[in-house]
mmCIF file of the N, C-alpha and C atoms, coordinates in Angstrom:
data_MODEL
# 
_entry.id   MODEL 
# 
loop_
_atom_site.group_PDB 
_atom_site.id 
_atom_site.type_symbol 
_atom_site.label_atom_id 
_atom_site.label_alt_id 
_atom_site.label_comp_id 
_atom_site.label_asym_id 
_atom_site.label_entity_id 
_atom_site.label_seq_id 
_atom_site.pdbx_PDB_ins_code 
_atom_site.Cartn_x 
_atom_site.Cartn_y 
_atom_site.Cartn_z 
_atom_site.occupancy 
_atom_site.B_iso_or_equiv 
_atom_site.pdbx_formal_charge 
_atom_site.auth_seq_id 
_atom_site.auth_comp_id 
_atom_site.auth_asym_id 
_atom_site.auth_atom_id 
_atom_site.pdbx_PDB_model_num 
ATOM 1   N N  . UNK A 1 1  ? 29.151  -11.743 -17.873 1.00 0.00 ? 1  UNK A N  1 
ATOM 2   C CA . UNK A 1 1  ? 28.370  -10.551 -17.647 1.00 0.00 ? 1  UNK A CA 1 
ATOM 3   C C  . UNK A 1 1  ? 29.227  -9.566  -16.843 1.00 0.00 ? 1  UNK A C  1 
ATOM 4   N N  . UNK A 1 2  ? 29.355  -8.217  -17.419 1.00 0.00 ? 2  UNK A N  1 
ATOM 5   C CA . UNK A 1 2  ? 30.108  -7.168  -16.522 1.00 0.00 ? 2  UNK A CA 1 
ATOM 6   C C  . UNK A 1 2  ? 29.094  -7.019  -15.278 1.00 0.00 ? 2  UNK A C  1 
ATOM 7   N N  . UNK A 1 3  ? 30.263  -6.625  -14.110 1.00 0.00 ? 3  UNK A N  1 
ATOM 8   C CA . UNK A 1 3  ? 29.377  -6.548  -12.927 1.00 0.00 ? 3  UNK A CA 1 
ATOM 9   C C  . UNK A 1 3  ? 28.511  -5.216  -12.988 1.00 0.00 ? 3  UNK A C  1 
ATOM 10  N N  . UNK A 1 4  ? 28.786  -4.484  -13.560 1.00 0.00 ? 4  UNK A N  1 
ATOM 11  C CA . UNK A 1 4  ? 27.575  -3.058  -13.459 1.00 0.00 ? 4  UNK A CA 1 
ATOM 12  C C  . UNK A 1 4  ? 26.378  -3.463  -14.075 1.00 0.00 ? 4  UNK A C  1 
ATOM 13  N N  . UNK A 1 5  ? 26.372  -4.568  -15.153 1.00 0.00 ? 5  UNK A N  1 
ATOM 14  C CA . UNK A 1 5  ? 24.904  -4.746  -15.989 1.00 0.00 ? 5  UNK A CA 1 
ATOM 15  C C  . UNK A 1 5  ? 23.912  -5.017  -14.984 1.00 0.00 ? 5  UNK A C  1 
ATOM 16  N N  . UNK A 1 6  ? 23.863  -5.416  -13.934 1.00 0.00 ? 6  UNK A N  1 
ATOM 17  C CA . UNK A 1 6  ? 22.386  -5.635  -13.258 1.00 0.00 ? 6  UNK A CA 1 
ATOM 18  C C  . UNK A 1 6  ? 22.261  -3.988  -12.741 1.00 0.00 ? 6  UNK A C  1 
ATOM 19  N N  . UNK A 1 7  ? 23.454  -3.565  -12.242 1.00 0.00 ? 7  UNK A N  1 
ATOM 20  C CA . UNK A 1 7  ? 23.170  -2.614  -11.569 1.00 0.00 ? 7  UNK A CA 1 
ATOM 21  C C  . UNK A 1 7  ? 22.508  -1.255  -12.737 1.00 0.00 ? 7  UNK A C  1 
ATOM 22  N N  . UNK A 1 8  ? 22.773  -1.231  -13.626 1.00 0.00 ? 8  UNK A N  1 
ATOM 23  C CA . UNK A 1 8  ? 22.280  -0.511  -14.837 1.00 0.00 ? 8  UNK A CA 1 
ATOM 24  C C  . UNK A 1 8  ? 20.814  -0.968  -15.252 1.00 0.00 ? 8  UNK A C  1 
ATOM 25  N N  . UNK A 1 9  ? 20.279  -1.688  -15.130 1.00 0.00 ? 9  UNK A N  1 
ATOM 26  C CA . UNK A 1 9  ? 19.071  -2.151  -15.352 1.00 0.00 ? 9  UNK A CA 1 
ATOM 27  C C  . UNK A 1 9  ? 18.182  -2.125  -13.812 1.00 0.00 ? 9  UNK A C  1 
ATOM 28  N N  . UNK A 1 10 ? 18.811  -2.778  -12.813 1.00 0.00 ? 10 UNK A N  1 
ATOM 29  C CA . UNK A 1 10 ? 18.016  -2.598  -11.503 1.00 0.00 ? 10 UNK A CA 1 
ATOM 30  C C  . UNK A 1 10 ? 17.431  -1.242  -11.201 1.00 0.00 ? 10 UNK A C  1 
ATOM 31  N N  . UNK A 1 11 ? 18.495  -0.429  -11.375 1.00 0.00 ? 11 UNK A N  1 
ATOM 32  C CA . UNK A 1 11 ? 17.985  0.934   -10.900 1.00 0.00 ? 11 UNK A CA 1 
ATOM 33  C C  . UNK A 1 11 ? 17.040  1.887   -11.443 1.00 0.00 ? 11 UNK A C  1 
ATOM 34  N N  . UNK A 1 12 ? 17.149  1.436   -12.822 1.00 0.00 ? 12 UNK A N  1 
ATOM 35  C CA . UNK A 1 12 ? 15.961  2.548   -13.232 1.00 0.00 ? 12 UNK A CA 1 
ATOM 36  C C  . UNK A 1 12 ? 14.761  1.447   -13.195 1.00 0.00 ? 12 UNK A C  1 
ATOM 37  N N  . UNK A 1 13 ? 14.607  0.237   -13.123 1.00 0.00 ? 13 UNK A N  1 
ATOM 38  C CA . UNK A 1 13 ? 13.679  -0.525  -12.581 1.00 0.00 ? 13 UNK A CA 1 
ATOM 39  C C  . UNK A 1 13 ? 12.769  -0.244  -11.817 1.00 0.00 ? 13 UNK A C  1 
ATOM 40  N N  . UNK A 1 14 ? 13.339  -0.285  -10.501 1.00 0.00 ? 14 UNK A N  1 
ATOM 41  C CA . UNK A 1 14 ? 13.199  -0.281  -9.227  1.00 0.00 ? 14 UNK A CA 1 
ATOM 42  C C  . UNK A 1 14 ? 12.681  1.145   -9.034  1.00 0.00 ? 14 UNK A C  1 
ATOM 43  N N  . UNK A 1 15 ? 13.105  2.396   -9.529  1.00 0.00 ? 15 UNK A N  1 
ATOM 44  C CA . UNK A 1 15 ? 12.829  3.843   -9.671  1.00 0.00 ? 15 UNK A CA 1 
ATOM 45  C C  . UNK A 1 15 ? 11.571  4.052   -9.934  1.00 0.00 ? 15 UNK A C  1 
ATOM 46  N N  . UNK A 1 16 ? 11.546  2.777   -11.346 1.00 0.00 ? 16 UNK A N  1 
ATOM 47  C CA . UNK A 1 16 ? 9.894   3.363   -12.124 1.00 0.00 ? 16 UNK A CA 1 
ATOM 48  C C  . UNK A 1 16 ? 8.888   2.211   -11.239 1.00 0.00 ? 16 UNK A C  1 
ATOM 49  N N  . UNK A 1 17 ? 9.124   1.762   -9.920  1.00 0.00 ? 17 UNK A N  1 
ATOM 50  C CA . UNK A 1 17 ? 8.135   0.962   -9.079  1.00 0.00 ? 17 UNK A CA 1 
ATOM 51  C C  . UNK A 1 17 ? 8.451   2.102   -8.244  1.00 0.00 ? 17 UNK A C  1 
ATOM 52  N N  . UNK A 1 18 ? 8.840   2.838   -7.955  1.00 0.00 ? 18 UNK A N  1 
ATOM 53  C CA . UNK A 1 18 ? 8.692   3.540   -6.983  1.00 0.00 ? 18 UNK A CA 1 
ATOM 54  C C  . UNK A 1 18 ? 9.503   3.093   -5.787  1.00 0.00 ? 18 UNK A C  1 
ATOM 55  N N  . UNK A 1 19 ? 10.426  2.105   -5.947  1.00 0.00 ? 19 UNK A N  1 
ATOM 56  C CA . UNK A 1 19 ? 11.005  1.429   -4.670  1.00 0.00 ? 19 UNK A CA 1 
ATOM 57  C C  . UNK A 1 19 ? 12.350  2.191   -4.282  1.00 0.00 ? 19 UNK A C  1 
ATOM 58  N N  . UNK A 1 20 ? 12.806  2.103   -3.099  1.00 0.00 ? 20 UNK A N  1 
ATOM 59  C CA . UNK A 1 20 ? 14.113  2.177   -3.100  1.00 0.00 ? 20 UNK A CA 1 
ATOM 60  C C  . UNK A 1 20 ? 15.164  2.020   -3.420  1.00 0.00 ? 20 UNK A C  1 
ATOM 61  N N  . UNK A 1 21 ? 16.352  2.807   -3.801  1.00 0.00 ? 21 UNK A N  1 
ATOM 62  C CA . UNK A 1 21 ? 17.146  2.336   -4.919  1.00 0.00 ? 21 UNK A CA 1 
ATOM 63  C C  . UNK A 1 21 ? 18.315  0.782   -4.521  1.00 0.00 ? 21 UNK A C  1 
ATOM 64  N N  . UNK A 1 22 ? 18.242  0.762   -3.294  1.00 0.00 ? 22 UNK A N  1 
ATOM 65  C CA . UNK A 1 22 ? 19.481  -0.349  -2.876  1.00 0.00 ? 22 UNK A CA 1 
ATOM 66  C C  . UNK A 1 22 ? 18.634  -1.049  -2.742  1.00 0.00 ? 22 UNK A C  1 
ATOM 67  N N  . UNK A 1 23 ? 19.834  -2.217  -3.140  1.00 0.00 ? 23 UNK A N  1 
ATOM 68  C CA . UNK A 1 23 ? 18.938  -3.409  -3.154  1.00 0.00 ? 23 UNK A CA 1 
ATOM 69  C C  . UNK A 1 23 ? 18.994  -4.173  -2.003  1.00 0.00 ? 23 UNK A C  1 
ATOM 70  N N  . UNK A 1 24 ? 19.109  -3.809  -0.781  1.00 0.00 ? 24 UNK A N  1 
ATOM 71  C CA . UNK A 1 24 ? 19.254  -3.714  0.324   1.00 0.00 ? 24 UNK A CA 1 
ATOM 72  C C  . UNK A 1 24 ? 17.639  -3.449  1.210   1.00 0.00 ? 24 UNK A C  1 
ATOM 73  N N  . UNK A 1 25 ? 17.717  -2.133  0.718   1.00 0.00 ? 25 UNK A N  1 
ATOM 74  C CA . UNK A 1 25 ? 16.347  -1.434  0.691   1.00 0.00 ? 25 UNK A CA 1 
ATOM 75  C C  . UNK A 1 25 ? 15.132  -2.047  -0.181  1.00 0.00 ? 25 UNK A C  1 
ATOM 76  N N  . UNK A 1 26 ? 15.351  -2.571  -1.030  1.00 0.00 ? 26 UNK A N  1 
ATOM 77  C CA . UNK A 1 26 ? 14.437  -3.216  -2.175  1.00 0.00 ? 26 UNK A CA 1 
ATOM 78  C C  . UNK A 1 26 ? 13.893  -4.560  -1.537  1.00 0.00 ? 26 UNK A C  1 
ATOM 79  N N  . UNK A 1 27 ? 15.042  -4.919  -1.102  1.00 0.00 ? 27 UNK A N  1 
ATOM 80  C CA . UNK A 1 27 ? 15.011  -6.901  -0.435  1.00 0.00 ? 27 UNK A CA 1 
ATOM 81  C C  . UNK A 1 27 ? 13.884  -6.314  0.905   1.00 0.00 ? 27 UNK A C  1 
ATOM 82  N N  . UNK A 1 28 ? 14.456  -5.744  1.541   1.00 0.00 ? 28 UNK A N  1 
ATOM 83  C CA . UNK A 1 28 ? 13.600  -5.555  2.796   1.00 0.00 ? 28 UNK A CA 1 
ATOM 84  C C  . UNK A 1 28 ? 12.000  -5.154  2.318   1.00 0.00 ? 28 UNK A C  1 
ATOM 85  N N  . UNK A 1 29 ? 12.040  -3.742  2.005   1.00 0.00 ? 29 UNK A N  1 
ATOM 86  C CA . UNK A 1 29 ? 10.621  -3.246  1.773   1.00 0.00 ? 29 UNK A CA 1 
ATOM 87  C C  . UNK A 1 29 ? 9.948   -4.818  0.922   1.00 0.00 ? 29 UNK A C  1 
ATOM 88  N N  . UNK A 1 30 ? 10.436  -5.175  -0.153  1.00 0.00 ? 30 UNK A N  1 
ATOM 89  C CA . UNK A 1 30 ? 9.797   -6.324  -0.769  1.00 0.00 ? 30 UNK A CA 1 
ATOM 90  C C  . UNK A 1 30 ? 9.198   -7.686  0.188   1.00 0.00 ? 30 UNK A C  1 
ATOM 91  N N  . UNK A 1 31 ? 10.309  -8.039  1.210   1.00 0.00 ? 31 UNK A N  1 
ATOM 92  C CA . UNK A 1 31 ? 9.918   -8.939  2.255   1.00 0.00 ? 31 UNK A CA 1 
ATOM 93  C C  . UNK A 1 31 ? 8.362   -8.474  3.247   1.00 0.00 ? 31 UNK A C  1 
ATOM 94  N N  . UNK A 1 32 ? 8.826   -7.234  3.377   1.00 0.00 ? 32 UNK A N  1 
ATOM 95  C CA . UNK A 1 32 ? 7.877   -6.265  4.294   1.00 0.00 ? 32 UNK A CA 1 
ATOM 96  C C  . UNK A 1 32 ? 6.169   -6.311  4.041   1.00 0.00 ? 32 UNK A C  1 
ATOM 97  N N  . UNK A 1 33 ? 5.939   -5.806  2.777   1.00 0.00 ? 33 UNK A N  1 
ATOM 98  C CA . UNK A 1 33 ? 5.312   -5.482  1.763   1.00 0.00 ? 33 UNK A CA 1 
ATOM 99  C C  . UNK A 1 33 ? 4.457   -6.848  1.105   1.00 0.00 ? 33 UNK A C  1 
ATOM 100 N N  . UNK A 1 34 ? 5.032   -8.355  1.173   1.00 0.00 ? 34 UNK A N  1 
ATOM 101 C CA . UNK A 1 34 ? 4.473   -9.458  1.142   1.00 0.00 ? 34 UNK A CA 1 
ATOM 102 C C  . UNK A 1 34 ? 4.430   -9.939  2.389   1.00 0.00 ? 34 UNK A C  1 
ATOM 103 N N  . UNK A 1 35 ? 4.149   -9.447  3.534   1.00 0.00 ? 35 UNK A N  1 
ATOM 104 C CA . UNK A 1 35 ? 4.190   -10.031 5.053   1.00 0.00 ? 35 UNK A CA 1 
ATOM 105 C C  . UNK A 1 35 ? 4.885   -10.942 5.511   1.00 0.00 ? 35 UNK A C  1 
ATOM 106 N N  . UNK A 1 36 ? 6.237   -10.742 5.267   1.00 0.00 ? 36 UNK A N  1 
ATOM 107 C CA . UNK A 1 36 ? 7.342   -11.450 5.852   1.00 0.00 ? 36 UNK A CA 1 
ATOM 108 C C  . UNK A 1 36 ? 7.237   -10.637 6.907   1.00 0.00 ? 36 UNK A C  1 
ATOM 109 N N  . UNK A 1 37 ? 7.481   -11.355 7.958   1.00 0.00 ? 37 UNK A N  1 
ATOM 110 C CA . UNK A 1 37 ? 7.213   -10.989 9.432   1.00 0.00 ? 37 UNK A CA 1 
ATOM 111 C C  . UNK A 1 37 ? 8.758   -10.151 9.891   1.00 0.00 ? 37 UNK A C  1 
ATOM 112 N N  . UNK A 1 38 ? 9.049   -8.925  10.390  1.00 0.00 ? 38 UNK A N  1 
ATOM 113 C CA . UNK A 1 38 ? 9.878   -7.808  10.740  1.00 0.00 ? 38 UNK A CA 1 
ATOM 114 C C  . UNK A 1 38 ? 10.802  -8.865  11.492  1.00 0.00 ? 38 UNK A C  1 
ATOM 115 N N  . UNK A 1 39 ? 10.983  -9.828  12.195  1.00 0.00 ? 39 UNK A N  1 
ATOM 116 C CA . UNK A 1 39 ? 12.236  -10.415 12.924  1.00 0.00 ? 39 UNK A CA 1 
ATOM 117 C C  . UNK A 1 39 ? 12.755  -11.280 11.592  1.00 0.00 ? 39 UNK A C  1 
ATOM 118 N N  . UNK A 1 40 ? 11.850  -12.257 10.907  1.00 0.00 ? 40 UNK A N  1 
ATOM 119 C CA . UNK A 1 40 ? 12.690  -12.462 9.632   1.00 0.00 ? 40 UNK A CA 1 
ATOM 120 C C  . UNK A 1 40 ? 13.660  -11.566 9.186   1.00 0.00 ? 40 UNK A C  1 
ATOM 121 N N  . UNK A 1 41 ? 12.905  -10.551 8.446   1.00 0.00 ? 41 UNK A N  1 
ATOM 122 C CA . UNK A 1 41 ? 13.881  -9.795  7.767   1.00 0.00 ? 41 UNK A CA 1 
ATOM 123 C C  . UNK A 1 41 ? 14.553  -9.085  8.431   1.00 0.00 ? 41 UNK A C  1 
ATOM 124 N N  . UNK A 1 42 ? 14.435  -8.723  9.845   1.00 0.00 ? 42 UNK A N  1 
ATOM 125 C CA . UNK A 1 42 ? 15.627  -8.493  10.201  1.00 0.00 ? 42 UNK A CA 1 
ATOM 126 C C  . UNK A 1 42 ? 17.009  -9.277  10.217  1.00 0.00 ? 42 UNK A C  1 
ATOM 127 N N  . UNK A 1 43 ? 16.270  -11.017 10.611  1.00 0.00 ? 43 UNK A N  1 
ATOM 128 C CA . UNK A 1 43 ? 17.680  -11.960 10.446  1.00 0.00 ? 43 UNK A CA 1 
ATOM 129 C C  . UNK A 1 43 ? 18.027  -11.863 8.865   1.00 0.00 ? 43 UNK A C  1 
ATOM 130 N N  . UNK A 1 44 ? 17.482  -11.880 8.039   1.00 0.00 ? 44 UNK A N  1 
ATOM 131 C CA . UNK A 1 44 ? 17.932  -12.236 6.688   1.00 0.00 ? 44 UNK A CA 1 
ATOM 132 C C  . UNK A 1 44 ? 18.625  -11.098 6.300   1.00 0.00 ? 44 UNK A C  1 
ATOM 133 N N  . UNK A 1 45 ? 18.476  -10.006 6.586   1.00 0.00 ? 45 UNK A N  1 
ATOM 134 C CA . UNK A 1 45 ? 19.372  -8.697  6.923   1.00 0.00 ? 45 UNK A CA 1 
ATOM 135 C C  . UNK A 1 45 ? 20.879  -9.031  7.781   1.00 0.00 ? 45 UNK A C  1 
ATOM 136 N N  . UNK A 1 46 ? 20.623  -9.546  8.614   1.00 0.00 ? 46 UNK A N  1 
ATOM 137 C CA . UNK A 1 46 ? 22.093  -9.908  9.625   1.00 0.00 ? 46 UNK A CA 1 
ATOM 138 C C  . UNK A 1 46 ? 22.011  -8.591  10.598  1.00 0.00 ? 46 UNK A C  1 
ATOM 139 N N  . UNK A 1 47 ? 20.819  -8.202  10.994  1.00 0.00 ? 47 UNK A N  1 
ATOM 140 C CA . UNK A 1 47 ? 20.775  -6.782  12.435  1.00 0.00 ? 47 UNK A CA 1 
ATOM 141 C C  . UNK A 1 47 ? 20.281  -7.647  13.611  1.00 0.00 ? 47 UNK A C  1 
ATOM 142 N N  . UNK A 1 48 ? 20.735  -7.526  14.732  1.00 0.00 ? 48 UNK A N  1 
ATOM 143 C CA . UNK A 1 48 ? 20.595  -7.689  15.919  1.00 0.00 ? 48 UNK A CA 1 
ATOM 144 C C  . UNK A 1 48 ? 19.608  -7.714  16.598  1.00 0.00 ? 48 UNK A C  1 
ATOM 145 N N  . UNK A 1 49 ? 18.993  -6.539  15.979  1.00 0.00 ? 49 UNK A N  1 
ATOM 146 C CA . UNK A 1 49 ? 17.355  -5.844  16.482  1.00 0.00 ? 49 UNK A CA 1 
ATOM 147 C C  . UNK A 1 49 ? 16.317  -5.677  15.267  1.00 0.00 ? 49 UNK A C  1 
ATOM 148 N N  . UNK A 1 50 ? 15.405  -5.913  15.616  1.00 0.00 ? 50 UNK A N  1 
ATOM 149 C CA . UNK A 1 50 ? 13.920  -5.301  14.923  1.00 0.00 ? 50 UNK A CA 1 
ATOM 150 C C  . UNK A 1 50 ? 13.977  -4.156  14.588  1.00 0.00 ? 50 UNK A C  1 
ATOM 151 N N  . UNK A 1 51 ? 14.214  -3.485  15.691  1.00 0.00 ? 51 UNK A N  1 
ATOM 152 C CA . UNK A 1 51 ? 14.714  -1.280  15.692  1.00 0.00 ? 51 UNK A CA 1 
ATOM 153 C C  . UNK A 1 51 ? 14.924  -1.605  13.976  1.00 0.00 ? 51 UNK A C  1 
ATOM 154 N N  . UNK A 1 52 ? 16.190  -1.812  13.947  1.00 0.00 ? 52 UNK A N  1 
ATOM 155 C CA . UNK A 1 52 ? 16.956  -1.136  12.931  1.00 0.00 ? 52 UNK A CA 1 
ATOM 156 C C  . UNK A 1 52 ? 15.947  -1.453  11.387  1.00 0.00 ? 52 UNK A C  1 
ATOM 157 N N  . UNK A 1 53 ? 15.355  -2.759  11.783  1.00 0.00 ? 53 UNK A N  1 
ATOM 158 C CA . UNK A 1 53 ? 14.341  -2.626  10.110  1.00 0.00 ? 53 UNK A CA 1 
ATOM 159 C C  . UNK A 1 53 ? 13.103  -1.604  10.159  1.00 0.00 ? 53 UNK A C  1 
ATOM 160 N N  . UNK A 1 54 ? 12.726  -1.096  11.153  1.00 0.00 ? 54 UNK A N  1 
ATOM 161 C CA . UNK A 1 54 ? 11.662  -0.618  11.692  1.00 0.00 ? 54 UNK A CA 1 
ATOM 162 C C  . UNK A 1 54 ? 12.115  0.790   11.008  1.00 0.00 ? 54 UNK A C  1 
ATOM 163 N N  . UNK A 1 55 ? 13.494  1.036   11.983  1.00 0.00 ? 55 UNK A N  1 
ATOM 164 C CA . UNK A 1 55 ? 14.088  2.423   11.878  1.00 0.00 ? 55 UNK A CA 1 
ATOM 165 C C  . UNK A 1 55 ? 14.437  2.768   10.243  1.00 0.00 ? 55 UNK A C  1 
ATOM 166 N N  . UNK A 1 56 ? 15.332  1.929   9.964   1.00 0.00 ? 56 UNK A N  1 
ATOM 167 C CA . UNK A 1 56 ? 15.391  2.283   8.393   1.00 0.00 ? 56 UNK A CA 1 
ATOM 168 C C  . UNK A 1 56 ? 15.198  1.744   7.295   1.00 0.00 ? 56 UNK A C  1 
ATOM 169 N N  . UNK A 1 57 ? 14.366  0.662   7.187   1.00 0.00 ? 57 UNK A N  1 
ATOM 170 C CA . UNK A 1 57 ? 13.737  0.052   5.800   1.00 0.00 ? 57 UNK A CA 1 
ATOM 171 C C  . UNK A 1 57 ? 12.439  -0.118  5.977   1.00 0.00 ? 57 UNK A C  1 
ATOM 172 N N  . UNK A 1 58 ? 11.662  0.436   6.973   1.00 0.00 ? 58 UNK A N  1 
ATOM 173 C CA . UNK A 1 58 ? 10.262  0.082   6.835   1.00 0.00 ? 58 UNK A CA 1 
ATOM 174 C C  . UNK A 1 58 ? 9.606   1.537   5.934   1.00 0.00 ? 58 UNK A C  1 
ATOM 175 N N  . UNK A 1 59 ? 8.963   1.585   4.699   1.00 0.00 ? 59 UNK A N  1 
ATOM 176 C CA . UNK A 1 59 ? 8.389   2.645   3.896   1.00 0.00 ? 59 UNK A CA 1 
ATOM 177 C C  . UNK A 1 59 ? 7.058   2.318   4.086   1.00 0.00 ? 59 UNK A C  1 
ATOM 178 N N  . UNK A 1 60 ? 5.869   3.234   3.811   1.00 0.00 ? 60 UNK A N  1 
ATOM 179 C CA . UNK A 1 60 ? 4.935   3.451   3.663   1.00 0.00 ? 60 UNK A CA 1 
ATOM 180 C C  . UNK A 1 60 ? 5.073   2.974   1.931   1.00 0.00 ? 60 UNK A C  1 
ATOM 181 N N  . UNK A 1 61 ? 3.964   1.931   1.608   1.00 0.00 ? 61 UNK A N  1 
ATOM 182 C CA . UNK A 1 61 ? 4.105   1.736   0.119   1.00 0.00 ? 61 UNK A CA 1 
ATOM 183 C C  . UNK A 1 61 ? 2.695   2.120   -0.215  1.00 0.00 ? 61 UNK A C  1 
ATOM 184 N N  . UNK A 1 62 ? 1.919   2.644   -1.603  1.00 0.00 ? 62 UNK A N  1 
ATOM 185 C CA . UNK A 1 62 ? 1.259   2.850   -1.708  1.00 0.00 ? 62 UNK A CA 1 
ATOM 186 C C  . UNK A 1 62 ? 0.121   2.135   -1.445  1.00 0.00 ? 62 UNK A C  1 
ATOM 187 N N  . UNK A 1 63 ? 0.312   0.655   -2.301  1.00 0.00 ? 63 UNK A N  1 
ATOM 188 C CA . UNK A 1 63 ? -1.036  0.037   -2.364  1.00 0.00 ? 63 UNK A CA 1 
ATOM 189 C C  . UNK A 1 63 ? -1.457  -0.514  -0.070  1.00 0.00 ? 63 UNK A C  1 
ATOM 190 N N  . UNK A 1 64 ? -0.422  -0.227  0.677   1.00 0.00 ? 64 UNK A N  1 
ATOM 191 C CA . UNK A 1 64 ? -0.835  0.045   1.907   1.00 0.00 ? 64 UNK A CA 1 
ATOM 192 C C  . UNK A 1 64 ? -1.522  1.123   2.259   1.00 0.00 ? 64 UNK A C  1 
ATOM 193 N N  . UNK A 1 65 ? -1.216  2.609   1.372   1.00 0.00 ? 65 UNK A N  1 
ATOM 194 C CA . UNK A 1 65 ? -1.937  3.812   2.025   1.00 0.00 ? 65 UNK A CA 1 
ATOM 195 C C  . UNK A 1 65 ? -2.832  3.520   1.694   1.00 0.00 ? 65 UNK A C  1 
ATOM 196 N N  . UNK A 1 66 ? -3.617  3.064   0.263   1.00 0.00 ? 66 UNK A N  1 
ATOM 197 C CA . UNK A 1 66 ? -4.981  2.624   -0.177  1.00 0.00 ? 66 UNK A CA 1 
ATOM 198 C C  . UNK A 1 66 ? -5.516  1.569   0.698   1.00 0.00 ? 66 UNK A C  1 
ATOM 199 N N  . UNK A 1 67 ? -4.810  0.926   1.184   1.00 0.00 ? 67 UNK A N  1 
ATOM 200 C CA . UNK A 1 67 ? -5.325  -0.081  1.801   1.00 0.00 ? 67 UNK A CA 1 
ATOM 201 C C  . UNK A 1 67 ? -5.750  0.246   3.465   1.00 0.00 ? 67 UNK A C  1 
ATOM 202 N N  . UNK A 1 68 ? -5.237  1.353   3.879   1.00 0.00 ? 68 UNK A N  1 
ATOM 203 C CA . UNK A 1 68 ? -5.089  1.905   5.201   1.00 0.00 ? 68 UNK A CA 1 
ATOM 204 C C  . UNK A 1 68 ? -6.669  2.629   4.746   1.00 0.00 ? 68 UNK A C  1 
ATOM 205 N N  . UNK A 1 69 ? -6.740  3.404   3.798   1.00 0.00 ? 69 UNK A N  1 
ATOM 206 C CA . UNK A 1 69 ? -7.792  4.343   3.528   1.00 0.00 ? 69 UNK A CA 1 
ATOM 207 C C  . UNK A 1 69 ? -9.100  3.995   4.025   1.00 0.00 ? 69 UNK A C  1 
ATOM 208 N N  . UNK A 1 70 ? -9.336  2.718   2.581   1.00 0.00 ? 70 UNK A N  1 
ATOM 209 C CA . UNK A 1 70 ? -10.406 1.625   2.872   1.00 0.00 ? 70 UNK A CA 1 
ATOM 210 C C  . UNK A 1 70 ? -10.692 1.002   4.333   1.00 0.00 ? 70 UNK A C  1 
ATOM 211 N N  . UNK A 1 71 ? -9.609  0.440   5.076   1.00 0.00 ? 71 UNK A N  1 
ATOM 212 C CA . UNK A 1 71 ? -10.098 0.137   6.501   1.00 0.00 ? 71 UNK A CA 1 
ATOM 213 C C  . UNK A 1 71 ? -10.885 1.345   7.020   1.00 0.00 ? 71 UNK A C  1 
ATOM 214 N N  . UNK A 1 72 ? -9.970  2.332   6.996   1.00 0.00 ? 72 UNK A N  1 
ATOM 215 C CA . UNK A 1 72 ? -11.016 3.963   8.052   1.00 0.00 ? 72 UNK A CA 1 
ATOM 216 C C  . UNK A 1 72 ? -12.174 3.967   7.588   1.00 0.00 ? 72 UNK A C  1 
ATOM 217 N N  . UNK A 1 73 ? -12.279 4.254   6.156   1.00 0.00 ? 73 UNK A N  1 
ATOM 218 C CA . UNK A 1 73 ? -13.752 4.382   5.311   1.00 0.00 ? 73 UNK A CA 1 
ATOM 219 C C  . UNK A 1 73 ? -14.626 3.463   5.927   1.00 0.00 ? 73 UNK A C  1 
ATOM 220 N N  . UNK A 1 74 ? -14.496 2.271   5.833   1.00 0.00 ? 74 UNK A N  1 
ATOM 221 C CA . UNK A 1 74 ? -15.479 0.733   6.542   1.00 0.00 ? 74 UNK A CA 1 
ATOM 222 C C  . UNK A 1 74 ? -15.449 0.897   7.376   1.00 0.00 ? 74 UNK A C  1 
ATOM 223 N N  . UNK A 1 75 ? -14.422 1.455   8.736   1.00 0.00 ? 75 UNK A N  1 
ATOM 224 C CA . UNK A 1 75 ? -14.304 1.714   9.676   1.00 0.00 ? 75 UNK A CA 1 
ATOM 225 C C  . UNK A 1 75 ? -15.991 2.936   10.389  1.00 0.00 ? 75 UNK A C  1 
ATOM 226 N N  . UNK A 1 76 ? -15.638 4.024   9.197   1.00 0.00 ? 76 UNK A N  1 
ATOM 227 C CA . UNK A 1 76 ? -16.240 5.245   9.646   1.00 0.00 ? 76 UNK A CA 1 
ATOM 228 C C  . UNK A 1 76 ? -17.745 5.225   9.014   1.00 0.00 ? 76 UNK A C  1 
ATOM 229 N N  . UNK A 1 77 ? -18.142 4.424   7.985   1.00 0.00 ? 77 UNK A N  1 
ATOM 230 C CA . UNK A 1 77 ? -19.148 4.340   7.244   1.00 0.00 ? 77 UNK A CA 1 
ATOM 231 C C  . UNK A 1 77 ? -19.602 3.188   6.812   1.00 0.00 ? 77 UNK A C  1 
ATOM 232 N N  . UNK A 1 78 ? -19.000 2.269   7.397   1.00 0.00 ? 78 UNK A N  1 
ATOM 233 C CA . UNK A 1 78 ? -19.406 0.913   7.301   1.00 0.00 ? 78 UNK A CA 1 
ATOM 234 C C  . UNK A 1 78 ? -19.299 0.473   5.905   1.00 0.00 ? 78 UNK A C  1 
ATOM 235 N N  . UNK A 1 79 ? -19.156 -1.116  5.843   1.00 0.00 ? 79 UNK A N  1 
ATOM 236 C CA . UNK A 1 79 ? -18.866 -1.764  4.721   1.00 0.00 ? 79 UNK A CA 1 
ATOM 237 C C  . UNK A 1 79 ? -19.933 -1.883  3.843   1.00 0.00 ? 79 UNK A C  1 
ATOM 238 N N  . UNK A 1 80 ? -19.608 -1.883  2.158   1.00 0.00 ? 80 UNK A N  1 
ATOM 239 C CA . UNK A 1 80 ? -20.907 -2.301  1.572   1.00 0.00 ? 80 UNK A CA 1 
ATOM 240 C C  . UNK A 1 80 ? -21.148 -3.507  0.931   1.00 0.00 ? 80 UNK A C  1 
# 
């Protein structure tokens, strides 16, 4: 397998999920996003600190903003 073939397929992948294009960025938000706990993926990353996953791989993903929504809503109007 030439080494660009994943990378030719990953990216427009990953684009049409809406994810980040490195797979760097992909590994993390993905860990994130299934509640792998932020000091994991920071070690499985190889960073020192929490900061740095916090600082630059933590995204807002959608099915969280929906999910953020619904808490306020139940929050503000109670559950049905």
């Amino acid at each position: 397998m030439h080494l660009d073939t994943i990378g030719k397929w990953f990216k427009p992948y990953i684009k049409k999920l809406g994810l980040p294009i490195s797979i760097r960025h992909t590994n993390s938000t993905l860990m994130i996003a299934n509640n792998v706990d932020i000091a994991t993926v920071s070690a499985r990353l190889g960073h020192a600190s929490i900061n740095t996953i916090i600082k630059y791989y933590m995204h807002p993903l959608e099915k969280n903003m929906r999910k953020s929504a619904y808490v306020l809503q139940d929050l503000l109007v109670g559950k049905k």
